[in-house]
C-alpha positions in Angstrom: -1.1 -25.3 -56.5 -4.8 -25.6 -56.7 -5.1 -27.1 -53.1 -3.5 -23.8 -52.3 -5.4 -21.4 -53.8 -8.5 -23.6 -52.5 -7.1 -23.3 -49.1 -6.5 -19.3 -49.4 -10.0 -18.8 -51.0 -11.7 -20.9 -47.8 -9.3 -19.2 -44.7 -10.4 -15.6 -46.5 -14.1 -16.4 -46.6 -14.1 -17.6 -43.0 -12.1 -14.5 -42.3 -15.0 -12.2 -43.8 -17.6 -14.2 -42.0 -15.5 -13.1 -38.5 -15.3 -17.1 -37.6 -11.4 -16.6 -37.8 -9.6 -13.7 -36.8 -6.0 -12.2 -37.6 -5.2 -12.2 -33.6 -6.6 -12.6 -30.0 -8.1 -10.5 -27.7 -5.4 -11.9 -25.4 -2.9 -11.0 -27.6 -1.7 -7.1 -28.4 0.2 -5.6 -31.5 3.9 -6.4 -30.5 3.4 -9.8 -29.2 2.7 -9.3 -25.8 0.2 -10.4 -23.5 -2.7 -7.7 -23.1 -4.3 -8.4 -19.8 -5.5 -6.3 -16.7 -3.9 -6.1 -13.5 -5.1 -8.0 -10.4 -5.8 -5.0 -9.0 -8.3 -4.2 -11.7 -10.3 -7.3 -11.8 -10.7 -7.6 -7.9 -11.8 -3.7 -7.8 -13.9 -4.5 -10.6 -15.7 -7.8 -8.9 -16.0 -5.4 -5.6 -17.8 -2.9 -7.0 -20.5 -5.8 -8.4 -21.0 -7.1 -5.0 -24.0 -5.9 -3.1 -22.4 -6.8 0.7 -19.1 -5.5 -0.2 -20.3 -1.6 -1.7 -22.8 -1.9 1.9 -20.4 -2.2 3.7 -18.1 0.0 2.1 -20.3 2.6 0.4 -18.0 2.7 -1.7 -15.0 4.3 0.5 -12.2 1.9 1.2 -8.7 1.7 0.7 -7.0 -1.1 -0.7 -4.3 -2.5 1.8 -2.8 -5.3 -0.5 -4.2 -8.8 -2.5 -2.6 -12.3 -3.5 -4.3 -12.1 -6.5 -5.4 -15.7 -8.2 -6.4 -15.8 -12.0 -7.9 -19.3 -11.7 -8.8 -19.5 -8.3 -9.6 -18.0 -4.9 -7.9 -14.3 -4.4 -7.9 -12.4 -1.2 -7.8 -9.3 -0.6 -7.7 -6.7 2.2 -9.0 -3.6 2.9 -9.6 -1.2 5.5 -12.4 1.7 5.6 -12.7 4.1 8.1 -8.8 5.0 8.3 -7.7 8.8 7.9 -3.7 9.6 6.3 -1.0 11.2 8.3 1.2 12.9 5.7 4.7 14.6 5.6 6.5 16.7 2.7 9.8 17.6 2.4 10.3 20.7 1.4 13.5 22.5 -0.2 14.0 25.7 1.3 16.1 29.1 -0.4 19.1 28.0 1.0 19.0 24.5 -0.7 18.6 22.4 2.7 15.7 20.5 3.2 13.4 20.3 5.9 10.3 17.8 6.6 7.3 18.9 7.7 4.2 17.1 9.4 2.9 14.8 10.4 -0.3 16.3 10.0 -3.4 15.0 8.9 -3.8 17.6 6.2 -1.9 17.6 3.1 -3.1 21.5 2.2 -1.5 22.1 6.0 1.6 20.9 5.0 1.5 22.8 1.4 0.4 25.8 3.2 3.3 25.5 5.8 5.6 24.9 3.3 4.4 28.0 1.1 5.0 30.3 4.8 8.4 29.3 4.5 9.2 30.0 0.8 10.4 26.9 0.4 9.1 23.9 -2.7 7.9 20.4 -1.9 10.0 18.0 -3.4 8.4 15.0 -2.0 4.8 13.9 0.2 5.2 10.4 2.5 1.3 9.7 3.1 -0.3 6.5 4.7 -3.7 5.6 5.9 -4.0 5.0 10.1 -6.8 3.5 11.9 -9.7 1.9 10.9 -11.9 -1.7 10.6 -9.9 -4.1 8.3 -11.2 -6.7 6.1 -10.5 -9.6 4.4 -12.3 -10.1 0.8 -12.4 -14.0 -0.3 -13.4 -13.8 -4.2 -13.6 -16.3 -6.5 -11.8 -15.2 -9.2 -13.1 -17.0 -12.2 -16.5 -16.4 -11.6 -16.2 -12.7 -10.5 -17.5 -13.2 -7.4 -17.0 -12.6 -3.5 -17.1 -15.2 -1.4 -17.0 -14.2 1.9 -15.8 -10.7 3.9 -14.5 -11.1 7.2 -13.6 -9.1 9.9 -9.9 -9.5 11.3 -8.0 -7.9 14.1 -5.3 -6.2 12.1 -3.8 -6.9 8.4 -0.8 -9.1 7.7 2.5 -7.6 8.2 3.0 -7.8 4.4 0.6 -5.3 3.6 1.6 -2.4 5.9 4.6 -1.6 3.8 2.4 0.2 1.0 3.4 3.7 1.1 2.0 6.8 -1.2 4.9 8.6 -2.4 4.8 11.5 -4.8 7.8 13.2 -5.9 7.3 16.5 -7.8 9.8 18.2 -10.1 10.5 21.6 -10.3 9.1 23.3 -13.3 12.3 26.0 -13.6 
């Protein structure tokens, strides 16, 4: 019993000198794992890099990653593109109708607005452009190399931006 009360009275007093703590950082509330998403460390070792914000100024789009914790990540990117966007709309009658494309969102809203009608839905995605890969080394938080390619892999030109809206009535 006193090797116990010995052992309590040394984990507290390492506890209130901070050299043990009750939990992780890795480690949340309920058990689960509290960590970022891939997405969030490569934007975050991007916006470090000197070559990558010149050649960017800080306006890209991200077309997709194969994101590495513990290694090499790529990403790709493309700057320069412009968005073609279409709405559906719901018109008076119930039917719906899609408008666009159209380069201009507020076009489409506008449009849509002319003919009394409420968007349900917007289909946007980025056209054009200079692509780039991003090699980063993931561990260390830094970019290896950005390259130039032709066109991005097929993977990555399935991203679509939908929004769906609900009616407030």
């Amino acid at each position: 019993m006193i090797i116990g009360l010995l052992s309590a009275i040394f984990l507290l007093s390492l506890y209130e000198s901070s050299d043990l703590h009750w939990s992780t950082s890795d480690i949340d509330n309920h058990g689960g794992i509290n960590r970022r998403s891939g997405w969030e460390v490569l934007t975050e070792i991007y916006t470090n890099d000197s070559d990558f914000q010149n050649l960017t100024k800080g306006n890209y789009s991200g077309a997709g990653a194969i994101f590495n914790e513990a290694g090499e990540s790529i990403g790709y990117i493309r700057i320069n593109g412009s968005y073609i966007h279409k709405t559906t709309v719901e018109m008076q009658n119930g039917t719906l109708k899609t408008l666009g494309p159209d380069n201009s969102l507020e076009n489409l809203y506008r449009e849509a607005d002319s003919l009394n009608g409420s968007v349900t839905s917007t289909y946007s995605q980025m056209t054009g452009g200079e692509f780039y890969m991003i090699t980063v080394d993931t561990p260390n938080g830094t970019v290896i190399s950005i390259e130039k390619v032709d066109e991005l892999p097929e993977w990555t030109t399935e991203t679509v931006i939908k929004e769906v809206l609900e009616d407030d009535t």
